[in-house]
C-alpha positions in Angstrom: 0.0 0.0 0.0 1.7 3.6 -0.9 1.3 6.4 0.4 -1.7 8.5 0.3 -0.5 12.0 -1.3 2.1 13.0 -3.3 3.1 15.2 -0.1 3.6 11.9 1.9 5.2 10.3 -1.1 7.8 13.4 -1.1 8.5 13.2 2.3 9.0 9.5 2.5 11.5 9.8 -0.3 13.4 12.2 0.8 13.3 11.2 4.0 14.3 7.4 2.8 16.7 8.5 0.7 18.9 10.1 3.2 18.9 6.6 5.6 22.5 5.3 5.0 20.6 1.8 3.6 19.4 3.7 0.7 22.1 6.4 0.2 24.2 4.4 -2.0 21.2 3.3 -4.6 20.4 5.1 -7.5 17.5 7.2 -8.1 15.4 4.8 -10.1 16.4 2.1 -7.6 15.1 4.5 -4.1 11.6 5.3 -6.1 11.1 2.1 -6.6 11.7 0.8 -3.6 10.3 3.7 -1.9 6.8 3.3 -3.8 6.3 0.2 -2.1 6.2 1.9 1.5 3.3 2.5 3.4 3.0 5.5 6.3 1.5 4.3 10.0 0.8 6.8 12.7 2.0 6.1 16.4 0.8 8.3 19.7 3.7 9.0 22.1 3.6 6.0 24.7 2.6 3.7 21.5 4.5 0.0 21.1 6.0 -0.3 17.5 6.9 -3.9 17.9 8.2 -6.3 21.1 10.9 -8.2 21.1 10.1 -11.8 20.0 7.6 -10.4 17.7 7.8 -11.1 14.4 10.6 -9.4 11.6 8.2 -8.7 8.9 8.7 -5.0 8.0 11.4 -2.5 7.9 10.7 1.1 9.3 11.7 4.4 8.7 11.5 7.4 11.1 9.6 10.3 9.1 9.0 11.9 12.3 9.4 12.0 15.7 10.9 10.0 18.2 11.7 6.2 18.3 13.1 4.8 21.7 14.6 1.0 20.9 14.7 -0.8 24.4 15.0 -4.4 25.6 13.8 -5.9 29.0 14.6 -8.2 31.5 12.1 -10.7 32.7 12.2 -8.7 36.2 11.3 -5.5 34.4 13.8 -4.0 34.2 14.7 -1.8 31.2 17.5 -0.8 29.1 17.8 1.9 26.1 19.9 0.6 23.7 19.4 4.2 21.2 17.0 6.6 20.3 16.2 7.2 16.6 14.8 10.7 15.2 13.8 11.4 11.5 15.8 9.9 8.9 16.8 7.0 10.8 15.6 3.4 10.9 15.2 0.1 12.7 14.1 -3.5 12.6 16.7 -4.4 9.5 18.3 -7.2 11.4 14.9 -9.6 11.9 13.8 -8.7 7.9 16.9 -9.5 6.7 17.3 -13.2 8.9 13.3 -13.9 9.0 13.5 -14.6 13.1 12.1 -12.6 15.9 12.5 -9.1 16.5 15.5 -8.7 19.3 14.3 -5.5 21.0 11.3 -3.6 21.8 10.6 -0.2 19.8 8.7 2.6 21.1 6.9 5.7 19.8 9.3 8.4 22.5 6.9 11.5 20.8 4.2 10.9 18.1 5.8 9.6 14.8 5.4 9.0 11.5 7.3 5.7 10.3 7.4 4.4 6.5 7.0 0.6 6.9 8.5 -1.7 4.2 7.6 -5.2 4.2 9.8 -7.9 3.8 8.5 -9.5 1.0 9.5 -6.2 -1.1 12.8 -5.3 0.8 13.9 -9.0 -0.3 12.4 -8.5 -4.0 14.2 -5.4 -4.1 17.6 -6.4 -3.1 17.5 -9.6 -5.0 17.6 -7.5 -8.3 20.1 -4.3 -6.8 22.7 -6.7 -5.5 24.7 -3.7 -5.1 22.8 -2.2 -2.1 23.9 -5.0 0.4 27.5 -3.3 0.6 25.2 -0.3 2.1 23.1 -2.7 4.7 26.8 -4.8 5.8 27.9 -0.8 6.4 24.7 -0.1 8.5 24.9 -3.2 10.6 28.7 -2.8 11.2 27.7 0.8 12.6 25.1 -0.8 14.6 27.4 -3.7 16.2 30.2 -1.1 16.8 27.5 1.0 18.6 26.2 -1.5 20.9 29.5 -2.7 21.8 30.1 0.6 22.9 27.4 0.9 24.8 28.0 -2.5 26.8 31.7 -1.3 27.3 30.6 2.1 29.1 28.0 0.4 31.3 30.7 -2.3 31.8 33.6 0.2 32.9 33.1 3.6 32.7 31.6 5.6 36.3 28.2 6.7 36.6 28.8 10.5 35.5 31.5 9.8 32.6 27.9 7.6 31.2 25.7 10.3 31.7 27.4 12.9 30.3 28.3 10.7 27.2 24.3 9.7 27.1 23.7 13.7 27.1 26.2 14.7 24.4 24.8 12.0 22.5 21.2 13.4 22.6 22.1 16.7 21.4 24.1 15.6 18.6 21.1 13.3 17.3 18.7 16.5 17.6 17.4 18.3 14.9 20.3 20.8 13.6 17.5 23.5 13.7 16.7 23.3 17.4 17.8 25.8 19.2 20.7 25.8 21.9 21.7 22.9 24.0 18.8 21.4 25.3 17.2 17.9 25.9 13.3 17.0 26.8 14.0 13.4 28.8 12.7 12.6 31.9 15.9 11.3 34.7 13.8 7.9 34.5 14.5 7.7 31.0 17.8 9.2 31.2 18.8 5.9 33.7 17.5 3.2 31.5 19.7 4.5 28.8 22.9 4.3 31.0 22.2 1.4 33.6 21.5 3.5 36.8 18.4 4.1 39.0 16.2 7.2 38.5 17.7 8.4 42.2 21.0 7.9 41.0 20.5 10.2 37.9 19.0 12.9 39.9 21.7 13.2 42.4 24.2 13.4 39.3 22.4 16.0 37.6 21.9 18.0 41.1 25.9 18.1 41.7 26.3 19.0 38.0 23.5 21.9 38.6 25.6 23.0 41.8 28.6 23.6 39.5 26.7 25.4 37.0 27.1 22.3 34.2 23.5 22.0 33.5 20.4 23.8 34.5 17.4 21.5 35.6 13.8 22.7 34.5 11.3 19.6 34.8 12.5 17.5 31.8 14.5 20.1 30.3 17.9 19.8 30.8 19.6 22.8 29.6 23.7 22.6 29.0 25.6 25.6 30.3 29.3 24.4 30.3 29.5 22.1 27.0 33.0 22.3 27.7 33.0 21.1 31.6 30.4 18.5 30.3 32.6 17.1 27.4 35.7 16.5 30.2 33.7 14.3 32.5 32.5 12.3 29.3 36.2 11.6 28.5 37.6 10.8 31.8 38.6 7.4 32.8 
């Protein structure tokens, strides 16, 4: 099913066309892969997929916020990245046919372009040449999480937090204005393995020193600088 106007249609290729999956393809290879997308709406709060569920479809971030997450059996919950427009997710179960391995989450209201697997596999069976682009996004992937497991593994609670927070305003819209984030601490913990407590008493000692300035779940940077040396340290 396409899209329903040639604005949507616009948007999702442009939008599709800047994901590193679909950079490298030429133009008459993205529109026809890109015709075969379909737009779904999610509220804030809304569960994309779980893990275990099926890996049917690929999806695109048109807009908003996607939180990808996985859980423990005693509830506990880990943020493994954060996606914003342009970016997408769930390539790893389409591409092997088994179960999705984390759970994604509409973070704000979104607008994802779904591709099913049926037409993702049509379409690379005849443009061999865009698997170089999907070993390239998996590789980026891997390196990511490996990163992510090392600095819960070995790095201290505020050299995590502050990397968490730089990451978060690099992902943001170039347009937004200043150095600002809209998370809530809770959120903030799960990304970085720590309790909600634990990030607030961080964020208090860094408010003391004049790092960051605390408003609700705004979190406004005022030493980028000060900020950027506890990421790096040991």
């Amino acid at each position: 099913m396409a899209p329903q106007s040639s604005t949507q249609l616009d948007t999702v290729r442009r939008l599709l066309g800047e994901c590193t999956l679909f950079r490298g393809l030429d133009p008459s290879g993205r529109d026809e892969l890109m015709s075969r997308a379909r737009v779904r709406q999610f509220a804030a709060g809304d569960t994309i997929f779980l893990m275990g569920s099926p890996g049917d479809s690929l999806m695109a971030v048109l807009s908003g916020r996607v939180r990808i997450s996985m859980t423990s059996p005693e509830g506990k919950e880990i943020v493994l990245t954060v996606l914003e427009a342009g970016e997408h997710f769930g390539e790893i179960a389409l591409l092997d046919g088994k179960e999705r391995t984390a759970d994604a989450t509409a973070l704000t209201a979104c607008s994802l372009a779904v591709l099913e697997r049926r037409d993702v596999l049509s379409f690379l069976e005849h443009h061999p040449g865009a698997w170089l682009s999907i070993v390239e996004v998996l590789c980026t992937r891997l390196r990511n999480t490996d990163q992510h497991i090392a600095e819960i593994a070995l790095l201290g609670l505020p050299a995590r937090l502050a990397k968490a927070i730089l990451r978060l305003l690099d992902a943001q819209d170039s347009n937004s204005s200043g150095l600002q984030i809209k998370t809530s601490q809770r959120a903030l913990g799960n990304m970085v393995g720590a309790s909600r407590e634990s990030i607030n008493k961080c964020l208090g000692e860094w408010q003391r020193q004049g790092i960051v300035r605390i408003d609700g779940t705004l979190i406004s940077v005022t030493d980028n600088t000060a900020l950027q040396r506890i990421a790096e340290a040991a």
